[in-house]
N, C-alpha and C positions, 0 to 999 in steps of 0.2 A: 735543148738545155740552155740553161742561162749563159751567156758567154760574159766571162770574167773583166774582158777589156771595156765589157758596156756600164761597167759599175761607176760611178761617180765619183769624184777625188773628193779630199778633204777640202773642208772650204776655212778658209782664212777672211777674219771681219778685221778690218783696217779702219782703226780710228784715230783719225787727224784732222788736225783747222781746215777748215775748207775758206779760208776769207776771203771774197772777192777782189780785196784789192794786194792781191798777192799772184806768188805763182803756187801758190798749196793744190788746186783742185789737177794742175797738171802736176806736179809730184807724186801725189796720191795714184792718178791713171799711170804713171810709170811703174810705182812701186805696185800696183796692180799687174801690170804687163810682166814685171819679171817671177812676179810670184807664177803668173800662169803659165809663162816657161818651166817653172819647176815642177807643174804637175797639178798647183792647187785650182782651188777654185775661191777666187777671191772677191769680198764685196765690202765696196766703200761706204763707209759712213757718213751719210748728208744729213745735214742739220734740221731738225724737224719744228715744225710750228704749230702742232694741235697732239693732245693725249692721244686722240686717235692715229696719227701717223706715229708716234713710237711706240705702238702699242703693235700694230702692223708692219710694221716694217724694223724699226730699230731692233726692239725685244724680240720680235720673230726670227730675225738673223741674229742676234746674238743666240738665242736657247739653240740652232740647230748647229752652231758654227764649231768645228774641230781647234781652229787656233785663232790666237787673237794678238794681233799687232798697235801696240799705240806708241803713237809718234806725238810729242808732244811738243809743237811752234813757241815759238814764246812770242807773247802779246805785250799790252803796254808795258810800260816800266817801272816797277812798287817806288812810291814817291821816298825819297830820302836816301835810295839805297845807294851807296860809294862800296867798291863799283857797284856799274848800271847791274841792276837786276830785274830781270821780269815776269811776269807770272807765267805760268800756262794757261793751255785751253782746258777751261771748265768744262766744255760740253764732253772733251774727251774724257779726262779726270773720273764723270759721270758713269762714261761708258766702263772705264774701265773698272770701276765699283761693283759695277755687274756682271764684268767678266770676272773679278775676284771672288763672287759671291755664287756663281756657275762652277766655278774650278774646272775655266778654261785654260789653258796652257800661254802664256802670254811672254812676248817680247815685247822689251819698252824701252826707246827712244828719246833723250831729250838735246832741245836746241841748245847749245854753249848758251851762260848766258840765263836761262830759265833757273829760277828758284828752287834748289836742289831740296829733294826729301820734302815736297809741299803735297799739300792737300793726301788723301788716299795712299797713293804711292811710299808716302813715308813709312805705313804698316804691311806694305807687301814685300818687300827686300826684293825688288823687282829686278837692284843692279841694271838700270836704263842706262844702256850705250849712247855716251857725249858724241854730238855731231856739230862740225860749224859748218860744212857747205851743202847745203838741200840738197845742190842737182848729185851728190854723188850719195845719198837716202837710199835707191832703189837696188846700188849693189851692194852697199854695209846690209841693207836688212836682209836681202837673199845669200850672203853669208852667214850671217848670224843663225837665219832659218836651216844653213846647209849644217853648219857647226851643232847647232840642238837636236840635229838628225830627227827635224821635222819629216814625217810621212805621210807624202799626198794619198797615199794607196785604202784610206779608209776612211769610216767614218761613225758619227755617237748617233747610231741609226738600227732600227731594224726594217727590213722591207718583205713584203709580202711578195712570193713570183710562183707562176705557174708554167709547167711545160706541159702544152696544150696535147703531146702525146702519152702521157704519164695519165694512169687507171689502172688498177689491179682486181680482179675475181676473185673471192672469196666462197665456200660454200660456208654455210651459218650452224651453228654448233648443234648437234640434234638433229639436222634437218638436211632434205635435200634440195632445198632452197638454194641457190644461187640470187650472188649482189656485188655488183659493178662498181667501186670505191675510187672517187675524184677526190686527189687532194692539192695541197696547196701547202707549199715552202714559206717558212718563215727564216730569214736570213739574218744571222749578226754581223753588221759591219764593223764591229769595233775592233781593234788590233790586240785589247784586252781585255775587256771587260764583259764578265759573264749577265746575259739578260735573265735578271729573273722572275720568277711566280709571272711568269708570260699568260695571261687569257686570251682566247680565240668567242667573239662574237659576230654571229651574222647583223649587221645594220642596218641592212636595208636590201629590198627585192622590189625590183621595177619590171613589171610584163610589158615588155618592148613594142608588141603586135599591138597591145591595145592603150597604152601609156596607162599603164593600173600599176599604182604601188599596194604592193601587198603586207595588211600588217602583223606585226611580227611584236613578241616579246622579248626582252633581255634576257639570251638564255648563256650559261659557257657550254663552246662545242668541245669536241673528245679532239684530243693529240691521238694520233695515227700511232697505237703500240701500243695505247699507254692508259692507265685507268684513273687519271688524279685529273683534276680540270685544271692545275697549274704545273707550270714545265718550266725548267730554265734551259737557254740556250748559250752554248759558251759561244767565245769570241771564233770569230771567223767559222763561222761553222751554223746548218741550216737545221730544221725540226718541221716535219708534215703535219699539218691537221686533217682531220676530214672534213674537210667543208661539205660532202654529200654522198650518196649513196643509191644507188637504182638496183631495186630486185630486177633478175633476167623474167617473171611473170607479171611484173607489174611496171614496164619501161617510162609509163609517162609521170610517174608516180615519185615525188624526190622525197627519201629516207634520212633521217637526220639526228646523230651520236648527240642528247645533250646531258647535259646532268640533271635531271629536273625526276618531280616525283609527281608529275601534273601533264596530262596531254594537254592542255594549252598552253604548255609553251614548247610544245614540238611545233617546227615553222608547216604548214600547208600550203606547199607547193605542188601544181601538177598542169594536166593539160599540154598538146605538143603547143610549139613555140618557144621564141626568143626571151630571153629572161636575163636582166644585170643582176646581178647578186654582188654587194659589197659587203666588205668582211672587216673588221678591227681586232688587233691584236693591242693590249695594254700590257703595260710593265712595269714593277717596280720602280727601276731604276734609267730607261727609255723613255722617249716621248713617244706617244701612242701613233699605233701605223695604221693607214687604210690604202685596202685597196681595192679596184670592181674588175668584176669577170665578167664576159657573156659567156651564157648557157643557152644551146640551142637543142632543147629538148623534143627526141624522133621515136616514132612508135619505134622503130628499127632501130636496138640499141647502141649498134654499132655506128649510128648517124649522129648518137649522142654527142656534143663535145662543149667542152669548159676552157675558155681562152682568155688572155689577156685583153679585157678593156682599152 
């Protein structure tokens, strides 16, 4: 079975100045180090220089990231202003536009001194906590974070899992037919939020023994119970598919629940040997999950077995 302490914490995107001629990029790895004491999973925000790295890296950590921390430096100083006033960082400003437009959960930070109610922030009522000395950033924000009773313990996720001893026997309605049913867990990590109209699609089948991918059409497979090809999964809480099926007369032979009113797009699989079979679950309201098995398919059905990738 899945063991619950192996699940991954919530991960917290930290966006701040990174300016080299500063002490911010070591701030930052503090404010990093105490988050990770607290349980999360935390990633800095570095300044990118092509469409393609915030495309991969920036946007990619922000859509997956449970919480969002901006700290906002203050840079030069708006000309004219008595007192000094200075601006923030843009680059952060940016980020945080996109964390308001995700409706990530955000704490916010500014330097005494920074241009209060500027740029973005002015329309999130964000309530950014005034700070004048950096080096003491890293335990104001790990209170603030304890005080909003932020929880490392999840995340805006579903994940696919298999326990490679889990199969059930069925005899077939009518019949004295016997079929041997592998499935596969679809898990909600979120602390509240129900996944719904969830699809299960096989993606792709690679025959291991001979490096043959085998091809396959867009089909939705059957939720284990259940006769609609869309399932919702509430929070903290898992839903089986059938990802396959082997008659006990036909063991090299893999059997497959779709919705479809067309043999060609029932997937043709068979033959003994090693086989990945990756699977995709979409959602409504989740970013889409994959994940791959091996299948090591034995005339002796018992030698069958579907395990984690």
């Amino acid at each position: 079975m899945v063991d619950d302490r192996e699940v991954p914490c919530a991960r917290v995107f930290i966006s701040c100045g990174q300016s080299k001629q500063s002490d911010e990029a070591a701030i930052a790895s503090n404010v990093a180090a105490r988050l990770r004491e607290l349980g999360f999973d935390p990633y800095i925000a570095v300044l990118e220089q092509s469409l393609r790295g915030l495309k991969e890296n920036i946007f990619e950590q922000l859509s997956k990231s449970e919480y969002f921390v901006f700290v906002d430096f203050k840079r030069e100083q708006l000309l004219g202003s008595e007192p000094a006033t200075y601006r923030g960082s843009l680059f952060s400003h940016q980020e945080l536009a996109l964390a308001s437009f995700l409706e990530i959960p955000v704490l916010a930070f500014q330097e005494s001194g920074v241009k209060q109610d500027d740029g973005i922030i002015r329309f999130l009522q964000a309530n950014a906590t005034p700070f004048t000395d950096r080096h003491l950033l890293p335990s104001v924000i790990a209170d603030q974070v304890q005080r909003r009773h932020w929880d490392p313990s999840w995340r805006n996720e579903i994940v696919l899992e298999r326990d490679p001893a889990q199969y059930g026997d069925a005899q077939f309605a009518g019949t004295q037919e016997r079929g041997r049913f592998f499935h596969v867990s679809v898990r909600n990590r979120h602390q509240r939020k129900t996944a719904t109209n969830c699809y299960v699609y096989l993606e792709g089948v690679t025959r291991l023994d001979t490096a043959t991918k085998i091809p396959l059409n867009a089909v939705e497979i059957k939720w284990a119970g259940y006769v609609l090809p869309n399932a919702h999964i509430p929070s903290h809480t898992s839903r089986r598919f059938d990802a396959f099926y082997v008659r006990h007369d036909l063991p090299t032979q893999l059997q497959f629940n779709v919705f479809a009113d067309s043999t060609e797009f029932i997937p043709r699989i068979g033959g003994e040997g090693r086989y990945q079979l990756s699977y995709l679950v979409v959602s409504d309201n989740f970013p889409p999950a994959r994940a791959s098995f091996i299948l090591t398919l034995d005339a002796a059905l018992g030698s069958t077995t579907l395990k984690s990738a």
